[in-house]
C-alpha positions in Angstrom: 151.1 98.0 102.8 149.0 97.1 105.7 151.9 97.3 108.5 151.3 100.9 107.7 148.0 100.9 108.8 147.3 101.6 112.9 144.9 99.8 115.3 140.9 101.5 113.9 139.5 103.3 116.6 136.3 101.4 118.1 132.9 102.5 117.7 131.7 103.5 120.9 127.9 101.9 120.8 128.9 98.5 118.9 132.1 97.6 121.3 129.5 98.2 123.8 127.9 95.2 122.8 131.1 93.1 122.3 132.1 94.1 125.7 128.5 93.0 127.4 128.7 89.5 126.3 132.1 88.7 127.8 130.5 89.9 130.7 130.0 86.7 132.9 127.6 88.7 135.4 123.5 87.4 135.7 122.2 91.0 136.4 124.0 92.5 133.7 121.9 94.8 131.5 122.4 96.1 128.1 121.4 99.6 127.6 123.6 100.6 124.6 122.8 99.4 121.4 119.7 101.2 119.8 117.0 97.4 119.6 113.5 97.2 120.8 113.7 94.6 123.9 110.3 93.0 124.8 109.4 92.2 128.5 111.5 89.2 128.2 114.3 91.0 126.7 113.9 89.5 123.4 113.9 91.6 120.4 111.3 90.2 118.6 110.3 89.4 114.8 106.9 91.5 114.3 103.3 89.2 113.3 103.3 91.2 110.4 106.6 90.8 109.2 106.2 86.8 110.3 103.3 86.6 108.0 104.7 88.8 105.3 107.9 86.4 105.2 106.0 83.6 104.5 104.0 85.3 102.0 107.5 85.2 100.3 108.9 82.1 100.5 105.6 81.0 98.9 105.5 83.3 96.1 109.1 84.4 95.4 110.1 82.6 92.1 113.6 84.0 91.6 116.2 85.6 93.3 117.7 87.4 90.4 118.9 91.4 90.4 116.3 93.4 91.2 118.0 97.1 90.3 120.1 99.8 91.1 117.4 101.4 92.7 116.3 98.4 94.8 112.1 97.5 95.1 110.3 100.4 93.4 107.4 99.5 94.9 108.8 99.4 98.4 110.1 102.9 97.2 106.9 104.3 96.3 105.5 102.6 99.8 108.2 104.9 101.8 106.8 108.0 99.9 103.4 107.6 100.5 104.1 106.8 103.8 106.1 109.8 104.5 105.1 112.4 102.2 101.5 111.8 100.4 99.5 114.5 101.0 102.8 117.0 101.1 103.3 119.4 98.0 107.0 117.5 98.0 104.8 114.5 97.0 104.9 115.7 93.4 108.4 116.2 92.7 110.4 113.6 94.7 112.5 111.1 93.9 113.2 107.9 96.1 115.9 104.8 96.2 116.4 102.2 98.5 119.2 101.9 100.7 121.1 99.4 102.9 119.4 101.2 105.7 119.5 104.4 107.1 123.4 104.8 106.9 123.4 103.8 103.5 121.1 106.9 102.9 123.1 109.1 104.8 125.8 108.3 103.4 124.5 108.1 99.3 122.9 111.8 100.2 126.1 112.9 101.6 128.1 111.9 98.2 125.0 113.9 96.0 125.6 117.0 97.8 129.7 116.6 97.3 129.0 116.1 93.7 126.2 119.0 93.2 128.1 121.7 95.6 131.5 120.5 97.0 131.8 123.7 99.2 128.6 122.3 101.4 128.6 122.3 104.8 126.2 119.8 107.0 124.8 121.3 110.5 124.3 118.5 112.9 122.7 118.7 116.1 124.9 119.2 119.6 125.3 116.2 120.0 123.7 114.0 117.4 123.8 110.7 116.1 126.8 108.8 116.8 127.7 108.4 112.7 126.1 111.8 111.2 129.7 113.2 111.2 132.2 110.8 110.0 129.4 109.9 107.4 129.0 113.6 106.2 133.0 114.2 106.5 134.0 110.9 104.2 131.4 111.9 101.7 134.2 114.9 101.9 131.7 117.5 103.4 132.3 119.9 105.9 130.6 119.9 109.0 129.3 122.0 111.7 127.4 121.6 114.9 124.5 124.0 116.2 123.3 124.0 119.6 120.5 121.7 120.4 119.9 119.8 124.3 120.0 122.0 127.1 122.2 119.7 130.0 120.1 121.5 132.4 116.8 121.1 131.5 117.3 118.0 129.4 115.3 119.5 126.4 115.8 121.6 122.9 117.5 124.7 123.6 115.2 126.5 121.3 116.8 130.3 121.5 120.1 129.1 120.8 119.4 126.1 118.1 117.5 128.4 116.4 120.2 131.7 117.2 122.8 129.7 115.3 120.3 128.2 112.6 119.8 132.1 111.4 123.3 132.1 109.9 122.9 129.2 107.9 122.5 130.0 104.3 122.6 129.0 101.0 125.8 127.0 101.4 124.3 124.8 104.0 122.7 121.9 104.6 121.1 121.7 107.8 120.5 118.0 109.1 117.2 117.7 111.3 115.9 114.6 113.7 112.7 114.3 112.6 111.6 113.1 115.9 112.5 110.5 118.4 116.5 112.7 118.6 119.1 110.2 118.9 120.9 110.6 121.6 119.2 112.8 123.4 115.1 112.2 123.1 114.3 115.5 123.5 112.1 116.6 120.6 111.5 119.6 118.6 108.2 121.5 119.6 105.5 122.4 116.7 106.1 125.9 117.0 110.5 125.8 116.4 109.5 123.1 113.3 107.8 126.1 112.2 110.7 128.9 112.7 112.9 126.6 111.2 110.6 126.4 108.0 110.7 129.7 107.9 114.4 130.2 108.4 114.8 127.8 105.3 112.7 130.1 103.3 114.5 133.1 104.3 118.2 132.0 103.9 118.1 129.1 101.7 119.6 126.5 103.7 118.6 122.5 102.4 116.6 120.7 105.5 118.1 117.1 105.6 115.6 115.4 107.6 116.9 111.7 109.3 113.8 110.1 110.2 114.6 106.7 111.7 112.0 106.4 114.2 108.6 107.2 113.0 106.0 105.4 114.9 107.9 105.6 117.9 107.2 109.0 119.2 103.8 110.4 119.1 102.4 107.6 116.7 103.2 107.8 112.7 101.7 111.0 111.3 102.5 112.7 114.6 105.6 111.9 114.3 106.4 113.1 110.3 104.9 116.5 111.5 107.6 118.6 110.7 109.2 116.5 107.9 105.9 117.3 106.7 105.3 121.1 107.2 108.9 121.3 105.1 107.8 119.6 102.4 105.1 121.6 102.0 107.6 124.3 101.8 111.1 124.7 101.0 111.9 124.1 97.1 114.9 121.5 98.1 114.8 118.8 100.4 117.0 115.6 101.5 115.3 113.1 103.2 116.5 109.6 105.1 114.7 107.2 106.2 114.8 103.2 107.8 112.4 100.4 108.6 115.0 99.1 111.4 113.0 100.1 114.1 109.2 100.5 113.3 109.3 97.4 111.5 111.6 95.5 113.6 114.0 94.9 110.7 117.4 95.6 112.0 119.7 93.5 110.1 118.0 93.6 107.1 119.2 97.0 106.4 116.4 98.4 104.9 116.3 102.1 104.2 115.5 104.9 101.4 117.1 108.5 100.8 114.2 110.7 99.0 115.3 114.0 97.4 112.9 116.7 97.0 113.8 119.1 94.2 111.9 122.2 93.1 110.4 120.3 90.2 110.0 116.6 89.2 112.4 116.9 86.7 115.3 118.3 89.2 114.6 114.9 91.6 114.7 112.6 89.1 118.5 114.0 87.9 119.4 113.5 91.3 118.1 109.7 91.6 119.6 109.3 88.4 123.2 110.5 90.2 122.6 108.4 93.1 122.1 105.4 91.1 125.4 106.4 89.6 127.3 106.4 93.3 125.4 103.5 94.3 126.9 101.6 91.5 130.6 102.5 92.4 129.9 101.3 96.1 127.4 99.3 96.8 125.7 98.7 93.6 122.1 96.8 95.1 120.7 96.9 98.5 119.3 93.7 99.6 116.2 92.4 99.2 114.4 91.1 101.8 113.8 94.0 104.2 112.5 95.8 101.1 110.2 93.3 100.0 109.3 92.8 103.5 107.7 96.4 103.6 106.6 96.9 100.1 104.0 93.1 101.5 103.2 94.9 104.6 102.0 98.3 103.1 100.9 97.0 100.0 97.7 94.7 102.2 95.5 96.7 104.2 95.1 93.5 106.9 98.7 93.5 106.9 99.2 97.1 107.3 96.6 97.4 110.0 98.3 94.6 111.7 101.4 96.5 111.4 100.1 99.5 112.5 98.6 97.8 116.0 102.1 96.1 116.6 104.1 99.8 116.3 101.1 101.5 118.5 101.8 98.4 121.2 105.5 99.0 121.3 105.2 102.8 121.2 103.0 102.4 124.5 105.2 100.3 126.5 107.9 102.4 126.0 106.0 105.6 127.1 105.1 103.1 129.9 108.5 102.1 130.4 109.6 106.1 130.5 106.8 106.7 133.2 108.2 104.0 135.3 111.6 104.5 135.5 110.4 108.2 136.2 108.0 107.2 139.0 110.6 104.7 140.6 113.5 107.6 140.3 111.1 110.1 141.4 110.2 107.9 144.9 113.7 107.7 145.3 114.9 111.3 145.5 111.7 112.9 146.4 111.8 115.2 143.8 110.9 115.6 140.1 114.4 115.7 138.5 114.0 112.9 136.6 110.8 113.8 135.0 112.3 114.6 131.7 112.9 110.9 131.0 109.1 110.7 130.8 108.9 113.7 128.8 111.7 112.5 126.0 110.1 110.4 123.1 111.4 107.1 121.8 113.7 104.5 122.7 116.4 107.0 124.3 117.4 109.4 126.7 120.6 111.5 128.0 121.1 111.9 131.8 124.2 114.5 131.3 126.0 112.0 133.6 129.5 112.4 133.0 131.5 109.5 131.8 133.2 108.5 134.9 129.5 108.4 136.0 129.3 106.1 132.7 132.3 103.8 134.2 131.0 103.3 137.2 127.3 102.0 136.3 129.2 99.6 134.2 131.6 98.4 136.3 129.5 98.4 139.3 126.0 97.0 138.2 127.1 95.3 135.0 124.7 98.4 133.3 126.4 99.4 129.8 125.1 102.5 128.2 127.2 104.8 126.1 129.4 107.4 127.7 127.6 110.1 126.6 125.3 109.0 129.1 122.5 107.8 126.8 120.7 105.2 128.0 117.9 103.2 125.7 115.3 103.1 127.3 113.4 100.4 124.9 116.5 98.2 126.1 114.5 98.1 129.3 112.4 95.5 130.8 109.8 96.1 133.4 111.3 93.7 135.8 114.6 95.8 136.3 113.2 99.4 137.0 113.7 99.3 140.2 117.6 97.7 139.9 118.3 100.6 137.2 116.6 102.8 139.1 118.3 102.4 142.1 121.7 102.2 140.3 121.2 105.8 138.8 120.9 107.0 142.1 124.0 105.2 143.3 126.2 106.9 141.2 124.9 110.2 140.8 125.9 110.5 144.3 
């Protein structure tokens, strides 16, 4: 059986990382990979998650199952913190995940088992696992335009152009801010054609929200998550606490459905519990219980809070530098969209060899789309990156 089986094809962001540590070089700098890096290059463990740890190891009593649906009260925490407030707030549903993926992905299968004909419309380009998760949950999917190579920001006329044949069929998958790869951003005004477009042709918004906090600060930030809820009768929603709570490999996600009553979402947790069961079955603990401490105490969630708003600011900091030492390079203003994307990344529309050569030349990975994460960054290596960019875009 398995000498039928060929070589897997490598993911291109993690064989990054494999390939950066058998690098022997001292200036070698890892831009790949998708982690908050402090000024020290650390990824650190938040206060707030620090003190909401021990919290647990003091008070835990049992590690017994907790549930097909993982921590309900961490659940309920992602909700409120995403929807209260929203007229989606009244008839969702939500279920913990092993992070983000694991929501994707449990989403995906729901839609294969309620319409099997679905197609999923992903960004151009998008996040590096949106299509192979939405094809082996046996869905169809389809790509609309989205990052202008030119300017480096949304294409609005065309995204939302090919957006206006979506209909009933479709599922349409959204950033919901912070785009990965590309960090350029929806504007308020195309959050609100799309809405409309929704209401007009039918299409389900699937919203992947993996970086709230990051972007304009937390409510900014679920803006047009938001203004859908509000609106549309059907809704898919992912979300993770990787990044805005620093809790990367403790896999700690939620998928939220939105139906047009409560009913209607509850049948559809009910069906993901089902899927989860024949897969997964529980997703871990910890991360969960991490979050459901954190939002549950107001010092804690205030502390929490003041940590995201400090690591949001460095990297808009980080952004403006880079620009500024780019900028004092060339003389010009080219690389001023890097200060204008939001969160940890941004696409230079280098071209791969481009890629190649800042790897095998300054010892700089970064995926070969040319998306580079900028919260890999320190302040201490602007200038080396800076002046490396400009090297091989000669």
């Amino acid at each position: 059986m398995l000498d039928l089986l060929s070589p897997a094809q490598q993911d291109p962001i993690l064989s990054l990382s494999i390939a950066f540590r058998a690098d022997a070089r001292a200036d070698k700098m890892d831009l790949g990979i998708g982690v908050y890096k402090d000024s020290q290059g650390d990824t650190p463990i938040m206060q707030a998650v620090k003190t909401a740890q021990q919290q647990l190891a003091d008070s835990q009593t049992t590690k017994s199952y907790v549930g097909l649906a993982g921590n309900e009260a961490f659940n309920q925490a992602m909700t409120d913190l995403l929807l209260k407030g929203t007229d989606g707030y009244s008839r969702c549903a939500t279920v913990q995940t092993p992070g983000a993926s694991g929501a994707l992905r449990m989403l995906g299968d729901l839609m294969y088992l309620a319409k099997p004909i679905t197609t999923v419309w992903i960004t151009d380009p998008s996040y590096v696992n949106h299509k192979p998760v939405m094809e082996a949950a046996g869905l169809h999917v389809n790509f609309y335009p989205y990052f202008d190579s030119v300017t480096k920001q949304v294409n609005p006329e065309a995204m939302l152009a090919a957006l206006s044949k979506a209909g009933p069929d479709d599922v349409v998958l959204l950033h919901g801010c912070c785009h990965n790869p590309t960090g350029a951003d929806i504007r308020t005004e195309h959050w609100q054609a799309i809405n409309e477009l929704a209401q007009k042709n039918g299409f389900t918004p699937f919203v992947d929200i993996a970086y709230q906090g990051f972007g304009d600060g937390l409510e900014e930030d679920a803006y047009g998550l938001r203004l859908l809820a509000d609106s549309v009768e059907e809704m898919l929603i992912a979300t993770s606490c990787s990044k805005n709570f620093g809790l990367y490999r403790e896999r700690t996600g939620a998928a939220i459905v939105i139906g047009k009553n409560k009913q209607e979402a509850t049948n559809a947790k009910g069906r993901i519990l089902q899927l989860a069961r024949s897969t997964y079955t529980m997703p871990p603990d910890h991360g969960a219980a991490i979050v459901e401490t954190i939002l549950s105490d107001d010092g804690l969630t205030k502390q929490w809070r003041a940590e995201l708003d400090g690591m949001r600011n460095r990297i808009i900091s980080l952004r403006e530098g880079l620009s500024a030492a780019l900028s004092a390079r060339t003389g010009d203003s080219h690389f001023d969209f890097i200060k204008a994307h939001k969160g940890m990344f941004s696409m230079l529309a280098y071209s791969p060899e481009q890629m190649v050569k800042l790897r095998e030349e300054f010892g700089i990975y970064a995926v070969g789309d040319s998306r580079i994460n900028v919260a890999g960054l320190t302040e201490s290596r602007i200038d080396y990156l800076a002046d490396a960019l400009i090297a091989v875009s000669k």
